[in-house]
C-alpha positions as CSV (number, residue, x, y, z in Angstrom):
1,X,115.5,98.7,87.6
2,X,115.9,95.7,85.2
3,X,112.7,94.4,83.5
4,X,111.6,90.6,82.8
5,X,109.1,89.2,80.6
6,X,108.0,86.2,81.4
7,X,106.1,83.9,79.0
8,X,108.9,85.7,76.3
9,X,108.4,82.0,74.7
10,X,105.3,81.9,73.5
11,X,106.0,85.8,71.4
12,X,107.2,85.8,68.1
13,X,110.5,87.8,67.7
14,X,108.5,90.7,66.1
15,X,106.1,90.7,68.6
16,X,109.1,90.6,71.1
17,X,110.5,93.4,69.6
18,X,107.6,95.3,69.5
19,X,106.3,94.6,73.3
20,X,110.1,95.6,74.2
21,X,110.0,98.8,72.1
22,X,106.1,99.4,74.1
23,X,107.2,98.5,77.4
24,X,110.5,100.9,77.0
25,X,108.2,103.6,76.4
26,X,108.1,103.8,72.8
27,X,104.2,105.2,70.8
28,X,103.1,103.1,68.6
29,X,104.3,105.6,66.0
30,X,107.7,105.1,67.3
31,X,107.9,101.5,67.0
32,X,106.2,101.2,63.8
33,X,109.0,103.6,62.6
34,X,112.1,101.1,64.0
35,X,110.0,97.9,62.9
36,X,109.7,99.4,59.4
37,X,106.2,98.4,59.4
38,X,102.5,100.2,60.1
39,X,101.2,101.9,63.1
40,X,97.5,99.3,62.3
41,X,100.4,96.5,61.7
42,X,102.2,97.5,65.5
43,X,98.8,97.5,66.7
44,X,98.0,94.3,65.5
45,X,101.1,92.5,66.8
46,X,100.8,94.0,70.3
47,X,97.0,93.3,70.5
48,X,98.1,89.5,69.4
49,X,101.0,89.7,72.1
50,X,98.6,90.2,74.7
51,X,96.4,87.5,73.9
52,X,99.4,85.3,74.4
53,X,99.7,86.0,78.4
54,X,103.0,88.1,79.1
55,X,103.5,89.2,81.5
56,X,106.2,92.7,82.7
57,X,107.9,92.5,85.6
58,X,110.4,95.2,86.9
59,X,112.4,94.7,89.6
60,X,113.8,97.3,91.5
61,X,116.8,96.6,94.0
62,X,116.8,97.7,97.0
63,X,119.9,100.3,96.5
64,X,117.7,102.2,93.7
65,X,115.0,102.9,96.3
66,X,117.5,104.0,98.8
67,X,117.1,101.5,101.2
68,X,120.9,100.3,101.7
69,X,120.5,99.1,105.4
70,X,121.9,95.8,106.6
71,X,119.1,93.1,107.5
72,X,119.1,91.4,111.0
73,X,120.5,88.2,109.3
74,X,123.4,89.8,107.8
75,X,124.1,91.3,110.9
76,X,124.4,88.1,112.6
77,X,126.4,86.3,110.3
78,X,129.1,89.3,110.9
79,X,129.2,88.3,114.2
C-alpha cells in the first residue's frame, strides 16, 4: 500500500512531518520525541493540520489484496 496526502500544500513542513509520523502509526509521545518538541506542542500542530483539510489516501493495488486475475480487456487485446 502506498499513502497520498492530498492538500500536502496547504501543511507547513512541521505539520507535514508530524501528520506523516501520525498517519505511519506513531503516539503522539513518539513524534513529539523525533520532532524534538512537546507532546501539547504535537497536539497543537496536528489539531492545526486538520483544520487545514488533508486529507489520507492509501491505495492498495490489486496484487497486495491477492486479486492477480487478468480483466476482460486485457484479455482481448492478447488476442
Amino acid at each position: 500500500m502506498h499513502w497520498e496526502i492530498r492538500g500536502l500544500e496547504k501543511l507547513s513542513f512541521r505539520e507535514r512531518q508530524a501528520v506523516m509520523l501520525k498517519e505511519s502509526g506513531r503516539s503522539s509521545e513518539d513524534i513529539a520525541k523525533v520532532l524534538g518538541i512537546s507532546g501539547s506542542s504535537v497536539s497543537t500542530m496536528l489539531a492545526r493540520a486538520k483544520t487545514k483539510g488533508y486529507q489520507i489516501i492509501g491505495i492498495i493495488q490489486d496484487h497486495e489484496l491477492g486479486l492477480n486475475y487478468p480483466l476482460e480487456d486485457d484479455e482481448e487485446n492478447e488476442k
